[in-house]
C-alpha positions as CSV (number, residue, x, y, z in Angstrom):
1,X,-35.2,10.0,-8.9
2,X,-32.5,12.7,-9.7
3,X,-29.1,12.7,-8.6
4,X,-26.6,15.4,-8.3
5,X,-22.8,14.8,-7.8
6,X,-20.8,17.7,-6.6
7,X,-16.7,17.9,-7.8
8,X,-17.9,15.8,-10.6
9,X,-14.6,16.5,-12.7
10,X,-12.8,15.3,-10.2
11,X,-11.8,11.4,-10.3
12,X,-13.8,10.1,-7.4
13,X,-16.4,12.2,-8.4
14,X,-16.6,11.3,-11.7
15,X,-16.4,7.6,-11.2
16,X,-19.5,8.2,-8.8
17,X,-20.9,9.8,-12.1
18,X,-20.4,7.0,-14.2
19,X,-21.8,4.6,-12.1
20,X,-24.4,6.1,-11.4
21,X,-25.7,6.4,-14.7
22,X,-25.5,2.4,-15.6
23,X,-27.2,2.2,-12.2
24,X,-30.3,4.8,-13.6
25,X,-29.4,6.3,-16.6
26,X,-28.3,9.5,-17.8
27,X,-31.2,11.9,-17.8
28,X,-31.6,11.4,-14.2
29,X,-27.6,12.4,-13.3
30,X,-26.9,15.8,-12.8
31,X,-23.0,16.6,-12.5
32,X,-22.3,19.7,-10.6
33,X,-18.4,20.8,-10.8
34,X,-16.5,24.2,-10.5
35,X,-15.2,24.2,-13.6
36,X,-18.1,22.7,-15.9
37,X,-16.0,22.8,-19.2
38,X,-13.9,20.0,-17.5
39,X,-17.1,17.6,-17.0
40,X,-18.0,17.5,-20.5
41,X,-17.3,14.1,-21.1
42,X,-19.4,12.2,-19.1
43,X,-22.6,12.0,-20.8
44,X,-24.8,14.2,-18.2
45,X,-26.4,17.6,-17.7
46,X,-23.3,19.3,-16.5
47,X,-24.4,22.6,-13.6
48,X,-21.8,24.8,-12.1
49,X,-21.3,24.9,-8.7
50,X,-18.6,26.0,-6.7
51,X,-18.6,24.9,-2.4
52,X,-18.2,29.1,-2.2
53,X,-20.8,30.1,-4.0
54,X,-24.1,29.3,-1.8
55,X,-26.5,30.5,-4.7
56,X,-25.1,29.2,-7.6
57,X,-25.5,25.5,-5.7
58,X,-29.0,26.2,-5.4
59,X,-29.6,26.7,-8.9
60,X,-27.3,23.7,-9.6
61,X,-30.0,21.5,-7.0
62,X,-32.9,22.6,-8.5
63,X,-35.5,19.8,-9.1
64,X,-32.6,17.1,-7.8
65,X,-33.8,14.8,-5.1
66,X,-30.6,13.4,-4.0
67,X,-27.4,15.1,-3.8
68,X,-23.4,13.5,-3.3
69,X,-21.2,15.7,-1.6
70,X,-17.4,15.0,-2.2
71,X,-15.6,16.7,0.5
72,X,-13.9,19.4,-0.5
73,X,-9.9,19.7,-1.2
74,X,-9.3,22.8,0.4
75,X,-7.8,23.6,4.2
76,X,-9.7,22.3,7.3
77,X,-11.0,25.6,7.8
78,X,-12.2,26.4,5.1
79,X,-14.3,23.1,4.4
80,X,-16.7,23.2,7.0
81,X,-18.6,26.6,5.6
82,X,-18.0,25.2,2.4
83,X,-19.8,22.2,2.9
84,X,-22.1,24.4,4.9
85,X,-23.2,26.2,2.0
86,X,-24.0,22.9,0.1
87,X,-25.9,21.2,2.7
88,X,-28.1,24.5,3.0
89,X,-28.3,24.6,-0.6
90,X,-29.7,21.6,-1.1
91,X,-32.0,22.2,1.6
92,X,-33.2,25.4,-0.2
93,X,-33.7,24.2,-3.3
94,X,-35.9,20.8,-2.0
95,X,-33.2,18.0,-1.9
96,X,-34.2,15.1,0.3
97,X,-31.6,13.4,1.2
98,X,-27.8,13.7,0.9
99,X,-24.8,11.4,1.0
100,X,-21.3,12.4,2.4
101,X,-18.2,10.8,1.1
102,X,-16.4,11.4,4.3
103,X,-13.0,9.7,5.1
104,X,-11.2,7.4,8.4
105,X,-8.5,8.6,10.1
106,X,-6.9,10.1,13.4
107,X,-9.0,12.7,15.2
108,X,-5.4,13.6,17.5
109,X,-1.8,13.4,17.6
110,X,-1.3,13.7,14.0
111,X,-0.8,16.4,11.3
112,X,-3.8,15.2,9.0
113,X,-5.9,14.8,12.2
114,X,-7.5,18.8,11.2
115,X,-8.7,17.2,8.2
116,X,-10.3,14.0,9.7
117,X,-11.5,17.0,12.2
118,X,-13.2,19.0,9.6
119,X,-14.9,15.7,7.8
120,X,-16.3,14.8,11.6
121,X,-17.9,18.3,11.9
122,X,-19.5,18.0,8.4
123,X,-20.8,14.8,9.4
124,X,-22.5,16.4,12.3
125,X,-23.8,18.9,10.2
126,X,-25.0,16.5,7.8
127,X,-26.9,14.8,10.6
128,X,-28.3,18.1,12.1
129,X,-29.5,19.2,9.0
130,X,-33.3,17.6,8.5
131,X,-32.0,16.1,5.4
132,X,-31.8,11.8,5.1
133,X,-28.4,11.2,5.5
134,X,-26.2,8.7,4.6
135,X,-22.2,8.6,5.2
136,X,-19.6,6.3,3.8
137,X,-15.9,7.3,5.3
138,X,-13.5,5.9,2.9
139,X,-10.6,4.4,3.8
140,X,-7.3,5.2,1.5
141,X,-6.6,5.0,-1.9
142,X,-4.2,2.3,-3.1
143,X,-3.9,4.3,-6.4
144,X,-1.0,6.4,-5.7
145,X,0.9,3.4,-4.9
146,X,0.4,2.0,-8.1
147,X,1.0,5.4,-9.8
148,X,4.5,5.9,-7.3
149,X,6.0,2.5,-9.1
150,X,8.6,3.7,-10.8
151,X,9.8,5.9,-8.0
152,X,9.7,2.7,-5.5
153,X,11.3,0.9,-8.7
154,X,14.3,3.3,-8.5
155,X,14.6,3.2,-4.6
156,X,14.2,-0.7,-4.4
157,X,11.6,-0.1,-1.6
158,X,8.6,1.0,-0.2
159,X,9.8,3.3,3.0
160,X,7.6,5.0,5.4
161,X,6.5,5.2,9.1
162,X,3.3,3.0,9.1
163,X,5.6,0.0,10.7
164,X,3.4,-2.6,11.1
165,X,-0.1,-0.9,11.1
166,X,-2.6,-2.2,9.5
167,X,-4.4,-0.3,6.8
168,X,-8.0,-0.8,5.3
169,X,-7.7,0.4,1.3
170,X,-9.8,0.9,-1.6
171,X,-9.6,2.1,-5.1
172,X,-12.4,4.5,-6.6
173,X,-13.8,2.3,-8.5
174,X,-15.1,0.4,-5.7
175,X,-16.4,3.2,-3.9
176,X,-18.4,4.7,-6.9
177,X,-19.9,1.2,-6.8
178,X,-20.5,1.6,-3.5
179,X,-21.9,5.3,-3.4
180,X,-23.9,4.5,-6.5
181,X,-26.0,2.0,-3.8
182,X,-26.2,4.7,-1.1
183,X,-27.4,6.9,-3.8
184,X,-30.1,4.8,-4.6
185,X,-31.0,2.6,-2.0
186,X,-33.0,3.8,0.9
187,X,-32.3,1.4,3.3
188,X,-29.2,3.0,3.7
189,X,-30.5,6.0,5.2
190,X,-28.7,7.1,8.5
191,X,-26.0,5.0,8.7
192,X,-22.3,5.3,8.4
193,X,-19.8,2.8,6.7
194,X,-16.1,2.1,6.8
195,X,-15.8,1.8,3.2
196,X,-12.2,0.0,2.3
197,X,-10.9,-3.6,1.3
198,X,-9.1,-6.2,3.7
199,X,-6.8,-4.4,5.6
200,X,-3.2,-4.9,5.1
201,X,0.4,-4.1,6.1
202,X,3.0,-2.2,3.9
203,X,5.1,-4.8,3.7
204,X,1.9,-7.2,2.4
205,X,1.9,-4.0,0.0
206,X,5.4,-4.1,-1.6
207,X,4.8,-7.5,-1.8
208,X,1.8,-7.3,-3.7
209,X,3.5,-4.5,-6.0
210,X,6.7,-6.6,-6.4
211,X,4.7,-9.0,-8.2
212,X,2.1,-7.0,-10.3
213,X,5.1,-5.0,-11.7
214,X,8.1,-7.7,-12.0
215,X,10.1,-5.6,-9.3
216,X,11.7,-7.4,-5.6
217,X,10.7,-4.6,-3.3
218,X,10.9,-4.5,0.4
219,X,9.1,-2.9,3.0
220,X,11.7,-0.4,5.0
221,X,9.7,0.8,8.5
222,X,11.1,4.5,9.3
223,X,10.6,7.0,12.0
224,X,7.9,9.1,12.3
225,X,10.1,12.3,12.6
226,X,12.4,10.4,9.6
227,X,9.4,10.2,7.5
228,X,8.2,13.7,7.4
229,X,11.0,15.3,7.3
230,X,12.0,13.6,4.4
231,X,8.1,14.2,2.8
232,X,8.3,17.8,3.5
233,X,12.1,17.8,1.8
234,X,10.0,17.0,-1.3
235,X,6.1,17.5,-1.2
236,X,6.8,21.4,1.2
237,X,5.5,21.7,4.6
238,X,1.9,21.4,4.8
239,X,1.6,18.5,2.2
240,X,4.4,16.8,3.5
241,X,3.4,16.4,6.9
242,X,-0.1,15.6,6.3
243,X,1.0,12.5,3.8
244,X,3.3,11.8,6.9
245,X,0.2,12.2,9.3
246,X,-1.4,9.8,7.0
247,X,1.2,6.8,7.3
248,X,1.3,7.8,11.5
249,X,-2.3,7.2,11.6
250,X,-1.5,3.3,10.0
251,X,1.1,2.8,12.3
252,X,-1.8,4.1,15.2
253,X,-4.1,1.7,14.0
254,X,-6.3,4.7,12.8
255,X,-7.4,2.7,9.5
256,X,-7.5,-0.8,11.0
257,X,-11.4,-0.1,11.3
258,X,-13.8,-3.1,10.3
259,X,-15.0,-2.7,6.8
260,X,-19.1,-2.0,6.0
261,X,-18.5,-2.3,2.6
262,X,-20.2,-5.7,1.7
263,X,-23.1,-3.8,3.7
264,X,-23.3,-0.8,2.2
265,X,-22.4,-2.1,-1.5
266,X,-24.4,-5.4,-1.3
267,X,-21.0,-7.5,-2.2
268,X,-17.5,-7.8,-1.3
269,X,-14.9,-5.6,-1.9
270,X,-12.6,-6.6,-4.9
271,X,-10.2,-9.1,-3.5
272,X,-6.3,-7.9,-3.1
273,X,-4.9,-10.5,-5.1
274,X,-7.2,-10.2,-7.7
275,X,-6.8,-6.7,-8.3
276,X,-2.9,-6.6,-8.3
277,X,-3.2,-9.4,-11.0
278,X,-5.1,-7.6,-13.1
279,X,-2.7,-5.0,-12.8
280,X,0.2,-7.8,-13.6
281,X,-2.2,-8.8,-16.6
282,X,-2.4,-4.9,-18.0
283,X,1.4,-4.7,-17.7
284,X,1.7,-8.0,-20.0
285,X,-0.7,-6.8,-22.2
286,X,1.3,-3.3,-22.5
């Protein structure tokens, strides 16, 4: 079996790549990545590929029986021909089967809803294609909490407009766990999983951070007009009001989906608690 995984220089991607490798080994991981210079280090055959350039993809799937597809970064509209041209690629150049790392979220009434959008048409695309499919829709990154500490630090609070909502996250390393199964494992094929931890509430978050870092935050619930407004003072218009559409879709109940992960990675997900203590324990160490 070969593997190919697409924006492999990014950090999801990467971690896929990584995983992947302990899971088969190197010489059957291909990493595929715009920029190949900035893959180097991961101990694979490095292709280029960019999600524009149809052709170069091909050559970048050639003799690869399985290919990732990270979803793309760029606007909505632009997404849905770029993953185009890498589920026709793959088809061209004799892939088999293909898993999509899709994402949960609110199809309406929110500003990130075009993005959710655009991820539902690729799945649809996916599905249409003749290719085995399988798609894991991820729910959200705790990382950039941990990585916004020292602004939450200064502020003495973790404010947003997700009230009470209930959110399912995850960190990447637990997905590339989990993708490195659907990579491998055919008894995934044709199925979709919710791939995120035990759901829980901001203030359950500041609580958990208060303790990993030694800090007494609180959880402050704000408007949603409040919110981005004051993400868009700082982040500019479109990135501001899609973080804001992100914390609306919490407060919606948009990520308080039921988890698939044990399904789909063949365990549970890493417990809260025990990853915020290991983050207490690293800070100790440091």
């Amino acid at each position: 079996m070969n593997i190919a995984i697409t924006a492999a220089s990014g950090h999801l991607g990467a971690a896929i790549v990584k995983a992947t490798v302990q899971r088969i080994g190197a010489d059957h991981v291909v990493a595929v990545a715009r920029t190949p210079e900035k893959a180097k280090g991961l101990g694979v055959a490095v292709r280029p590929g960019s999600y524009d350039d149809r052709s170069a993809l091909e050559l970048a799937f050639e003799g690869i029986d399985t290919v990732l597809l990270v979803s793309g970064m760029d606007a909505p509209e632009k997404r849905i021909d770029q993953h185009r041209n890498v589920i026709e690629a793959a088809k061209a150049a004799g892939v088999r089967k293909m898993v999509y790392t899709s994402i949960q979220g609110p199809l309406t009434d929110s500003a990130f809803s075009p993005i959710v959008q655009s991820n539902r048409q690729t799945e649809d695309d996916l599905k249409a294609s003749g290719l085995d499919w399988v798609i894991g829709r991820n729910g959200i990154y705790i990382e950039p909490d941990v990585d916004y500490i020292d602004t939450y630090k200064a502020k003495g609070e973790v404010a947003n407009c997700a009230g009470d909502g209930l959110c399912g996250y995850t960190t990447r390393p637990e997905l590339a766990d989990a993708y490195t199964c659907l990579l491998t494992e055919a008894q995934h094929t044709g199925q979709t999983y919710n791939l995120h931890g035990e759901r829980i509430t901001q203030t359950a978050l500041a609580h958990y951070l208060s303790d990993a870092f030694d800090v007494d935050l609180r959880y402050r619930a704000m408007s949603v007009e409040a919110y981005r407004a004051e993400r868009i003072a700082e982040l500019g218009e479109f990135l501001g009001s899609v973080i804001a559409g992100i914390y609306q879709g919490i407060r919606a109940g948009a990520y308080d989906a039921p988890s698939d992960f044990e399904r789909a990675a063949g365990r549970a997900h890493q417990a809260w608690p025990d990853y915020f203590a290991a983050l207490k324990a690293a800070q100790r160490q440091a």
